[in-house]
KOLMAR-464085 format. One record per atom (N, C-alpha, C, CB): x, y, z. Coordinates in steps of 0.2 Angstrom, whole numbers, padded with zeros to 4 digits, always signed. Glycine has a CB too. Example, Ala and Ser with C-alpha at 12.3 -4.5 7.8 and 13.67 -1.06 7.14 Angstrom:
<atoms>
+0066-0028+0039/+0062-0022+0039/+0066-0016+0039/+0057-0022+0045/+0064-0011+0035/+0068-0005+0036/+0064+0000+0039/+0070-0003+0029/
</atoms>
This chain:
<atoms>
+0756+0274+0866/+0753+0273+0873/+0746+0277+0872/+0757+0277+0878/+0739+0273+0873/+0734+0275+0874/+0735+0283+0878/+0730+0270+0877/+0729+0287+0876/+0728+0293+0881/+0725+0294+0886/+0726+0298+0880/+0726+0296+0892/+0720+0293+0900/+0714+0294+0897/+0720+0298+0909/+0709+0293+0900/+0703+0295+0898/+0702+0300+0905/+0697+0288+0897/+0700+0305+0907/+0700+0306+0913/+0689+0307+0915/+0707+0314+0915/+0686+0304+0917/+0682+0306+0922/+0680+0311+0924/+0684+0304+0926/+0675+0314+0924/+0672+0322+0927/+0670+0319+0934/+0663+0325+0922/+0672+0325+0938/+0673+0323+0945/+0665+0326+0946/+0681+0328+0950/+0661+0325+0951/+0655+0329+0951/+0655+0333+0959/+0647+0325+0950/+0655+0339+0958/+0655+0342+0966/+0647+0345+0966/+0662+0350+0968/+0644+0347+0970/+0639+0350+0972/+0637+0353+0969/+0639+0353+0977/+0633+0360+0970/+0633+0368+0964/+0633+0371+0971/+0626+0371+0957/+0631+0368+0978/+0629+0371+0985/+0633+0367+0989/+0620+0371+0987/+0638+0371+0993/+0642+0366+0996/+0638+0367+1005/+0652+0370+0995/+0637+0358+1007/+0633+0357+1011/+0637+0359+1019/+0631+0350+1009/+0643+0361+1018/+0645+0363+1023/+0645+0371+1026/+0651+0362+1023/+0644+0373+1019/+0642+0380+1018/+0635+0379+1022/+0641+0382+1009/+0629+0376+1019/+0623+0378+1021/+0620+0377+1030/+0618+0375+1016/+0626+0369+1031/+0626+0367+1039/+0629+0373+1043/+0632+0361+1040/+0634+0379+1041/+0634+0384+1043/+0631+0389+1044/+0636+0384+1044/+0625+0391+1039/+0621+0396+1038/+0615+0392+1044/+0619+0399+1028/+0614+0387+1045/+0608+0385+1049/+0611+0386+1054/+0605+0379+1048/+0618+0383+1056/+0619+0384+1063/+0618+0393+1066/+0628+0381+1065/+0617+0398+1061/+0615+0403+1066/+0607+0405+1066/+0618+0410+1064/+0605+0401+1064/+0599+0402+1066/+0597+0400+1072/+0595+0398+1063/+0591+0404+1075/+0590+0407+1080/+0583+0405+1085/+0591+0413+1078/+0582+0401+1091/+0574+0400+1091/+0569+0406+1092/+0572+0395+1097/+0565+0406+1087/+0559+0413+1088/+0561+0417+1083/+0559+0418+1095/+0566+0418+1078/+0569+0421+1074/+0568+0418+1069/+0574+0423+1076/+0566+0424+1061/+0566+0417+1054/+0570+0413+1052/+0566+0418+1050/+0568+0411+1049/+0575+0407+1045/+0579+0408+1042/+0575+0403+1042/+0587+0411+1042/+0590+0413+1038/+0592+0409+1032/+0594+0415+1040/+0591+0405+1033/+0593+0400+1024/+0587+0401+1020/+0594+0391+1023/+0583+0399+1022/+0575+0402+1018/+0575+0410+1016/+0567+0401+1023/+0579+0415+1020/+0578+0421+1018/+0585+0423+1015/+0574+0426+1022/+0588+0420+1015/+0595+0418+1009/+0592+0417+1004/+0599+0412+1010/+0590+0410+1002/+0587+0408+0998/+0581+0413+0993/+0584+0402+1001/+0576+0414+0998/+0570+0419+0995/+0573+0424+0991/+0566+0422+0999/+0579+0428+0995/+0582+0434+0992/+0586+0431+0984/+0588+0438+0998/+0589+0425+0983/+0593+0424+0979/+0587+0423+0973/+0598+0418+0981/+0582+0418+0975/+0578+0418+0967/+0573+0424+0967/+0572+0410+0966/+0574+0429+0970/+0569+0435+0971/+0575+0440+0966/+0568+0438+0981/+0581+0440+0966/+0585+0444+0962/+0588+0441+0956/+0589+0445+0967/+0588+0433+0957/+0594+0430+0949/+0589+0431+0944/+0597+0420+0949/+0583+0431+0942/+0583+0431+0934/+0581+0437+0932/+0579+0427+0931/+0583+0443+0937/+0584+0449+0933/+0591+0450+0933/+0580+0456+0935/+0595+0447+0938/+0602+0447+0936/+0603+0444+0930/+0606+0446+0940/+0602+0439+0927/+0603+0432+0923/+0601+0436+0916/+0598+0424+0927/+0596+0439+0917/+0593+0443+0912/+0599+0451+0909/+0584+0446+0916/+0600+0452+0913/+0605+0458+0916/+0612+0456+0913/+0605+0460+0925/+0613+0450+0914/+0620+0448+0909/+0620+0446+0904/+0623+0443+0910/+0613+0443+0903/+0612+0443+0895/+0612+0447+0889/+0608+0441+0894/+0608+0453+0894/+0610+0459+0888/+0615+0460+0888/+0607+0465+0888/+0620+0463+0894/+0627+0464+0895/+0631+0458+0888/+0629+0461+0905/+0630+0454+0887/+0634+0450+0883/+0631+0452+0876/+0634+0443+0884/+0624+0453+0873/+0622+0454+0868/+0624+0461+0866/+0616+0452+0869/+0626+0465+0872/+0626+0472+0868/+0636+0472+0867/+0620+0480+0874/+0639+0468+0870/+0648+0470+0870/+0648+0471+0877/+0652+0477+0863/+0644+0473+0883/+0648+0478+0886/+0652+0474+0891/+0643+0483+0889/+0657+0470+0891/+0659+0466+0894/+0663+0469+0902/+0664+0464+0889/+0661+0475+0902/+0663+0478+0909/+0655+0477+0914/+0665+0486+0908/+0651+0478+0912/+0644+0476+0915/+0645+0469+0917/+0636+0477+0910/+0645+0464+0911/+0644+0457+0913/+0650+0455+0915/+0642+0452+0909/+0655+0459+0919/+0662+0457+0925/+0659+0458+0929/+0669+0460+0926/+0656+0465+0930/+0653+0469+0936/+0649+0465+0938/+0649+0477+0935/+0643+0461+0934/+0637+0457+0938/+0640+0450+0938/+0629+0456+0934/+0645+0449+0936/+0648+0440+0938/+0651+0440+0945/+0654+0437+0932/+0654+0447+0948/+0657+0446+0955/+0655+0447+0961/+0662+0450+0956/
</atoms>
């Protein structure tokens, strides 16, 4: 009997029901919290991204748990 072939499912990387509810608290006259969601995230990941790298390059596998959670 042949073996299935199975298919890669594709989900999101940003789940859109997630971000339909970070906009619903936005507020009129008040910023945008997904834009300063957002700003904060690419304002901080590639010194984290950088921060794991060494974590992996040097063994310390307790740093790169600490910054994966």
């Amino acid at each position: 009997m042949p073996e299935e072939v199975l298919k890669p499912t594709l989900v999101p990387a940003i789940d859109p029901a997630a971000l339909e509810n970070i906009r619903m608290l936005d507020r009129p006259g008040k910023p945008d919290l997904l834009a300063a969601i957002l700003a904060m995230y690419l304002e901080t990941t590639p010194d984290e991204v950088a921060a794991i790298g060494a974590a992996v390059e040097t063994g310390d596998l307790v740093d790169v748990n600490r910054r994966g959670t």
